[in-house]
C-alpha positions in Angstrom: -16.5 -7.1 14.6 -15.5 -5.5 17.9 -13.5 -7.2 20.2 -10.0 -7.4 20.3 -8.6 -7.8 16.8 -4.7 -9.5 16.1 -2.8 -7.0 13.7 0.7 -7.6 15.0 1.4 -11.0 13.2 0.2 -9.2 9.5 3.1 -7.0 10.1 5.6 -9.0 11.7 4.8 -12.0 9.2 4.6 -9.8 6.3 5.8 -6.2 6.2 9.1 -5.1 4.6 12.5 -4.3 6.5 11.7 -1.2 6.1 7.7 -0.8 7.9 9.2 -3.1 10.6 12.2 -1.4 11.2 9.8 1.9 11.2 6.8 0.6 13.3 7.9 -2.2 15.8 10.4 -0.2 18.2 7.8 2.5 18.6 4.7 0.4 18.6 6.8 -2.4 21.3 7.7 0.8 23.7 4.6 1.9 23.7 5.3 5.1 22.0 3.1 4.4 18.9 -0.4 2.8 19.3 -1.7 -0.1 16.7 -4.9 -0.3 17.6 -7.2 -0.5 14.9 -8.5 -2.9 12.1 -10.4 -2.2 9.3 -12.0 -4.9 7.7 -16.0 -5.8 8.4 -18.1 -3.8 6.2 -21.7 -3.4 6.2 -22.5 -5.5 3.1 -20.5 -8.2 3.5 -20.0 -8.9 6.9 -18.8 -12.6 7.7 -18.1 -13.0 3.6 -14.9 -10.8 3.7 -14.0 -11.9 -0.3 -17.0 -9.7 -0.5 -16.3 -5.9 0.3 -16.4 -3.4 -1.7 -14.5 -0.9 -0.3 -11.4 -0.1 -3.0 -7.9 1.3 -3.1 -7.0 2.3 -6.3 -3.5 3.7 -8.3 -3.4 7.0 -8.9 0.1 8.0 -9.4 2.1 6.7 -7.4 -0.5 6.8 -4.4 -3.6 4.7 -3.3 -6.7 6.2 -3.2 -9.1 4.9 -0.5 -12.8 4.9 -0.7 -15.5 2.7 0.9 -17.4 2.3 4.4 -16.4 -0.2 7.1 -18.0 -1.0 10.5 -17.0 -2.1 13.9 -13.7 -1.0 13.1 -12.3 -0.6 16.6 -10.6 2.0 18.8 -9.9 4.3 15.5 -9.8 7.4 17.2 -7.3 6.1 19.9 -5.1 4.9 17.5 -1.8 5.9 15.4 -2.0 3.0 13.2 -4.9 1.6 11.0 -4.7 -2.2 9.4 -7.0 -1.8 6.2 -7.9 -3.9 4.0 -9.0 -3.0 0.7 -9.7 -4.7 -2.9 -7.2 -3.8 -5.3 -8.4 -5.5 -8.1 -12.7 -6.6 -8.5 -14.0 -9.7 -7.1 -13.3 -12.2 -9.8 -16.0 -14.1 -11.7 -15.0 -17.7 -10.5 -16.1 -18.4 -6.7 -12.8 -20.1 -6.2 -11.0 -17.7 -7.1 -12.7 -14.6 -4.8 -10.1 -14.1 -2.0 -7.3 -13.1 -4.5 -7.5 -9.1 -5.5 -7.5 -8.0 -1.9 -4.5 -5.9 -0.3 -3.5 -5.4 3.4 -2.7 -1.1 3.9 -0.6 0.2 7.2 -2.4 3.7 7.0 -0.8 6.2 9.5 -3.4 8.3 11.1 -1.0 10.8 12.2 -0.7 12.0 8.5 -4.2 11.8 7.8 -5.5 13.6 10.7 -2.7 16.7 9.5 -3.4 16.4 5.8 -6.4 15.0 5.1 -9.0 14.8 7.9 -11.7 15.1 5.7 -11.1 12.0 3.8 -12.3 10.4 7.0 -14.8 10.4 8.8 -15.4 8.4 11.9 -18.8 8.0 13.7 -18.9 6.0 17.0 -21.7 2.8 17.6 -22.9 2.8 20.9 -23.4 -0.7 22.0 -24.6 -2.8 24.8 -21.1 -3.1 26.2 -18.6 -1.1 27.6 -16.3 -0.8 23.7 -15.0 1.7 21.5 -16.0 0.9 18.3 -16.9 2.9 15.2 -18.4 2.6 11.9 -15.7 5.0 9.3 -16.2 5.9 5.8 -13.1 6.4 3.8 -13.8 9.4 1.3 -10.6 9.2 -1.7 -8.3 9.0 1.2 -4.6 8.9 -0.4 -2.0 6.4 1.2 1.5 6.2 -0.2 2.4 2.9 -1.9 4.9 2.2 1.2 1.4 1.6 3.2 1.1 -1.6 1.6 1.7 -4.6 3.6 3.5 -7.5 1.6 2.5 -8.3 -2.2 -1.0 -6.1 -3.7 -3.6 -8.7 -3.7 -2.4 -10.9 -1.4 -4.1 -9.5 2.0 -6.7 -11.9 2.5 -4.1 -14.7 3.4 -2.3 -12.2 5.3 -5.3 -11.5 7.4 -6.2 -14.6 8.1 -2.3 -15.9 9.3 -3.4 -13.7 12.8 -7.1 -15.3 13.0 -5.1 -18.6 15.0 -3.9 -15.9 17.5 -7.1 -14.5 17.7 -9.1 -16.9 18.3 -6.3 -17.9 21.4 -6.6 -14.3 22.5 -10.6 -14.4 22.6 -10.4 -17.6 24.3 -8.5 -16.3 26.8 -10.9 -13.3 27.6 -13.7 -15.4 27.9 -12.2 -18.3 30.1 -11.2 -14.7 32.4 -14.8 -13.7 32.3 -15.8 -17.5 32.8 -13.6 -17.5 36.0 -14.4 -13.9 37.3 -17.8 -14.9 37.3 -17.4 -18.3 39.0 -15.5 -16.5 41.9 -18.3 -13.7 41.8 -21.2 -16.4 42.5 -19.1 -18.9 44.7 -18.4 -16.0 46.9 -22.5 -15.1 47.0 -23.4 -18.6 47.6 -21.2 -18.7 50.7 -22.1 -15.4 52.0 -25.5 -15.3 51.3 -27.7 -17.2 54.0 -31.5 -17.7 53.5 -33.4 -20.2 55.4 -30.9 -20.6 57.8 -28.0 -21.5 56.0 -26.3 -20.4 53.1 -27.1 -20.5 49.8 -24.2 -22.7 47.8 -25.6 -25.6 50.4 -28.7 -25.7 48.3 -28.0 -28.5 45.3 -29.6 -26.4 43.0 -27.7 -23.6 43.7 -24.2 -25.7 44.2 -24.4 -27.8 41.0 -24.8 -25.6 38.4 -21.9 -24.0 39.7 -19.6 -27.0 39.5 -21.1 -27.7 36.1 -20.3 -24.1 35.1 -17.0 -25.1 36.7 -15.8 -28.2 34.4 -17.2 -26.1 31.0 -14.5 -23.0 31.8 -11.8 -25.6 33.5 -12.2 -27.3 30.1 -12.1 -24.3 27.9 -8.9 -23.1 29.8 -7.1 -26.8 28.7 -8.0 -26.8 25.2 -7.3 -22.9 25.0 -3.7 -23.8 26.8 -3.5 -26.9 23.8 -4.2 -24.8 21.3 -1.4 -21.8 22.3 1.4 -24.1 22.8 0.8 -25.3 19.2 0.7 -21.8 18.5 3.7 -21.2 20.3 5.7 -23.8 18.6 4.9 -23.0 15.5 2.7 -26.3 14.7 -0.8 -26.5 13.1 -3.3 -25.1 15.6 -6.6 -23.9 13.4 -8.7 -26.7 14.6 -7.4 -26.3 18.8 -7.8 -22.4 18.2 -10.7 -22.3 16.6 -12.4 -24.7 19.2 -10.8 -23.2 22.2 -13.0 -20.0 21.0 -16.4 -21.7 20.6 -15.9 -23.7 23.9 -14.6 -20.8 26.2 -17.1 -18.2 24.6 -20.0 -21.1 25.5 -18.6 -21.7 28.9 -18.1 -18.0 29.8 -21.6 -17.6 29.0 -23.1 -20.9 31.1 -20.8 -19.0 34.0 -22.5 -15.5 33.5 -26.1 -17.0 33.7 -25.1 -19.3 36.7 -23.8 -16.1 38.5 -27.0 -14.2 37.7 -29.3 -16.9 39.1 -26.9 -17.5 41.8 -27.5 -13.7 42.8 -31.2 -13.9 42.1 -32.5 -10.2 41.6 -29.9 -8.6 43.1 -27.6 -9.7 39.8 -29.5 -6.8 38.2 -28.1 -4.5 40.6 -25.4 -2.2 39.3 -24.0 -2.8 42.8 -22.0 -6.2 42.3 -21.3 -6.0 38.6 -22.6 -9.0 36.7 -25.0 -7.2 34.8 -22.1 -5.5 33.6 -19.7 -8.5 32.4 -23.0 -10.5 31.8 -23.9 -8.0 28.7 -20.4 -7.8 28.0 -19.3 -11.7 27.9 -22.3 -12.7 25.6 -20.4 -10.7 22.5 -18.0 -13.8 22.2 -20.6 -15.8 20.9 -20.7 -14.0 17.6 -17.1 -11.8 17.7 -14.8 -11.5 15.7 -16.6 -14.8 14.6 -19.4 -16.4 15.2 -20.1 -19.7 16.8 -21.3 -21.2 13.7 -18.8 -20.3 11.5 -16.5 -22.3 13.7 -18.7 -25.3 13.6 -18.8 -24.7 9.4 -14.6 -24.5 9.7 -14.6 -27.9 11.9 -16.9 -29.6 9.6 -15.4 -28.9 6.4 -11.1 -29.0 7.4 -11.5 -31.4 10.7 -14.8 -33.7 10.2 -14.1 -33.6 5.8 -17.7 -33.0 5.3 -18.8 -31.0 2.2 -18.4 -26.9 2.2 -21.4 -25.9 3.8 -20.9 -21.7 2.7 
């Protein structure tokens, strides 16, 4: 999905000597951009086990073909994350995550060697991000593109998931705030009747309301990076820091709209701007109910529900 996708920890955690050696000096000045992740696919969406696109041996190269979506900032980007199955989905359900591989693809060669072997078409979407659907047409990587052991990128993925999910917090408790200060600067300035605005209870209460949700959010997303931090367990605090900040940010974009009545439609003081763009956390890079699924099964010990 778009939004802000981890790919640093796949490489740090699991590359070779010799990509980290390579990449991380150039991508940690700034000189080389690691921007993009391929994984979503149209098919499959949410049910990653299940895409289809494929890179196969052929010599001593990969061969790439297969369509993804919403992978991100592609075309601003020196480095790709793919990931790709290797081997076919296997038979037994328990078994389905093995058989997919993690590929660092560098873009530079592509674009000078092959450009037809991809092709990148841009998604316009209801917010302001750069995101693209790409099909990859026999694209050839060398075998040093692969990231750790073949068929093991599924696990590798989902090692920077925790740090996602802390990074999307973030974002929203930011938009959560941003639109508390927007409102509670209104309310104050904004005199009808007399007096201002953030006098009137129903004007002043779902403000503070709005208030304790992000204030919340911002505690269990500061729990949940410390864990991260130290190295500890942190799936459950992560992935609830994300549901709870992306609910809260939301509560604080409708509060600001009302709080600005019709002129939060107004292009003029920016909320229907951040409005559009904040609601995307609800359902990016995953969706709200997927979390509750993930707390029910591994926190709660209730039976697999997908």
């Amino acid at each position: 999905m778009p939004v802000r996708e981890l790919r640093g920890p796949s490489l740090l955690r699991h590359g070779s000597a010799a990509q980290k050696q390579r990449y991380l000096p150039e991508i940690a000045s700034g000189r080389l951009r690691l921007q993009a992740f391929s994984i979503t696919e149209p098919e499959a969406g949410s049910n990653t086990p299940q895409i289809r696109t494929a890179a196969v041996h052929d010599g001593d190269e990969y061969v790439v073909t297969g369509h993804k979506n919403w992978t991100s900032r592609i075309a601003q980007s020196d480095l790709l994350m793919l990931l790709a199955r290797t081997e076919p989905l296997p038979d037994d359900p328990a078994e389905r995550t093995k058989g997919i591989s993690l590929f660092l693809v560098d873009l530079r060669r592509i674009r000078a060697e092959q450009p037809e072997t991809l092709v990148v078409e841009p998604v316009r979407t209801m917010f302001n991000y750069a995101t693209n659907q790409v099909w990859y047409k026999e694209m050839r990587i060398p075998p040093d593109s692969l990231i750790g052991e073949e068929g093991k990128g599924f696990r590798y993925v989902i090692d920077g998931w925790n740090a996602e999910r802390i990074l999307l917090a973030s974002e929203a408790i930011g938009d959560g705030y941003w639109f508390l200060d927007r409102a509670i600067s209104y309310a104050k300035e904004r005199n009808i009747f007399g007096h201002p605005t953030g006098a009137d209870q129903g004007v002043q209460f779902p403000l503070a309301r709005a208030y304790t949700q992000v204030a919340a959010a911002d505690q269990m997303r500061t729990r949940a990076a410390t864990l991260f931090d130290a190295g500890e367990k942190c799936g459950a605090e992560s992935n609830m820091a994300k549901f709870l900040a992306s609910e809260a940010s939301w509560q604080a974009a409708n509060v600001c709209l009302d709080t600005h009545g019709g002129y939060g439609f107004v292009d003029t003081w920016d909320v229907e701007r951040k409005f559009r763009e904040t609601r995307v956390y609800q359902v990016a890079p995953v969706n709200n109910n997927m979390i509750l699924a993930f707390l029910g099964q591994h926190v709660l010990g209730l039976p697999r529900s997908y």
